[in-house]
N, C-alpha and C positions, 0 to 999 in steps of 0.2 A: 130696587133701591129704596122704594118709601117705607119696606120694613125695618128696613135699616136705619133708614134716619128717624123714625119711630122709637123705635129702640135704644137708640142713642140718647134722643130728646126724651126719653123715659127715663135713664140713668139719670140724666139731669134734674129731673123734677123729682125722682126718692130720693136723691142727696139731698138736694134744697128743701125739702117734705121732714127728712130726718134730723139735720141740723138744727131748723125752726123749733123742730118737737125738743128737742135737747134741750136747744135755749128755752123755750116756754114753759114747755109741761109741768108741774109736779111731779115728784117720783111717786107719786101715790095718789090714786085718786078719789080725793077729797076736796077737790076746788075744780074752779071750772078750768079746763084742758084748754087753754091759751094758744097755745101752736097749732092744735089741731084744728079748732076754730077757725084762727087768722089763715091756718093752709087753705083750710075749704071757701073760706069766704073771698080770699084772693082769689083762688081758683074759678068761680064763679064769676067774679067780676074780668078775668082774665080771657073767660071760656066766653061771656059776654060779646065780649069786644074781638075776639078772633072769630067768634063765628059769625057775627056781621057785618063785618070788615068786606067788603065786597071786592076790593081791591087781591086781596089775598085767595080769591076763589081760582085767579089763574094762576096758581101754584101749589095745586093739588098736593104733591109730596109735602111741600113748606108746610100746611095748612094740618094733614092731617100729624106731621109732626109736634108742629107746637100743641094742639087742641087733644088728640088723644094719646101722643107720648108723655109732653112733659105735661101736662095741664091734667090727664090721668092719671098718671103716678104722681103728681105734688098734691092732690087730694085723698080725700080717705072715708071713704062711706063707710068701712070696714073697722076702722078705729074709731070712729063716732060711735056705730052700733057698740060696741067692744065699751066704750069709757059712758056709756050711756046705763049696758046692762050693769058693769060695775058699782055705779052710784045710786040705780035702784037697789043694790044687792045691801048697801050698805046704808039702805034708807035717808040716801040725801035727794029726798021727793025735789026740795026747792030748785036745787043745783040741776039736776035732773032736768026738770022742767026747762028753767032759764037756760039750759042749753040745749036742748031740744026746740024751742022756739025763734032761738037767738039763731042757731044753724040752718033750720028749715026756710023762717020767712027773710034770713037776711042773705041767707043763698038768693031766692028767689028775688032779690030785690039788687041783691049784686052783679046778677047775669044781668036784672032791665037796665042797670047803669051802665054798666060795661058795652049793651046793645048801644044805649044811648052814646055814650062815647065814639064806637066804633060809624054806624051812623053819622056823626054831626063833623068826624071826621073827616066822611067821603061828605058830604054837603060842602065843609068849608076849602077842601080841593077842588071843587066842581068850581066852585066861586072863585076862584083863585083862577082857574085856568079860563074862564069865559071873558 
């Protein structure tokens, strides 16, 4: 059953992955990829807070549905590299650059919030219940 609900929650997150990109993107890439960004950077801070949600560890299917279904298909390392080599191709070094920095450390910086989220979470249940 949890490849299934993987699966499912996977169709979930390339719609929502593809919609965003519609709404954001430029048809052409010459500015920074808006959708793609905001996908990977939600997703990170998404993939954050689900993965240290401790609560959510006893529901092994649940868990790896949301984090490697929908939260793997709603992001895109594939379309990053893709809109990354394009803008070198077409010598926008700047562009380039500012989104290759802006994705890398704001990923990394969106999974520690999302930790912290997910964290301060189970803290302020713990406090609640004692």
């Amino acid at each position: 059953m949890t490849v299934l609900y993987i699966g499912l929650a996977g169709i979930a997150g390339a719609l929502a992955r593809y919609g965003l990109s519609i709404a954001m993107n430029p048809h052409q890439v010459t500015s920074l990829p808006w959708g793609t960004l905001l996908c990977n950077l939600a997703g990170c801070l998404t993939l954050g807070f689900l993965a240290y949600l401790p609560g959510l560890k006893r529901y092994p299917s649940l868990r790896a549905a949301l984090t490697t279904g929908f939260v793997g298909a709603f992001t895109t390392f594939s379309t990053l590299s893709w809109e990354l080599v394009s803008m070198l191709q077409q010598q926008l070094w700047t562009i380039a650059a500012i989104y290759f920095i802006v994705s890398l450390w704001g990923g990394i910086g969106c999974i520690r919030l999302g930790r912290r989220f997910g964290l301060n979470l189970t803290a302020v249940k713990r406090g609640s219940e004692e």
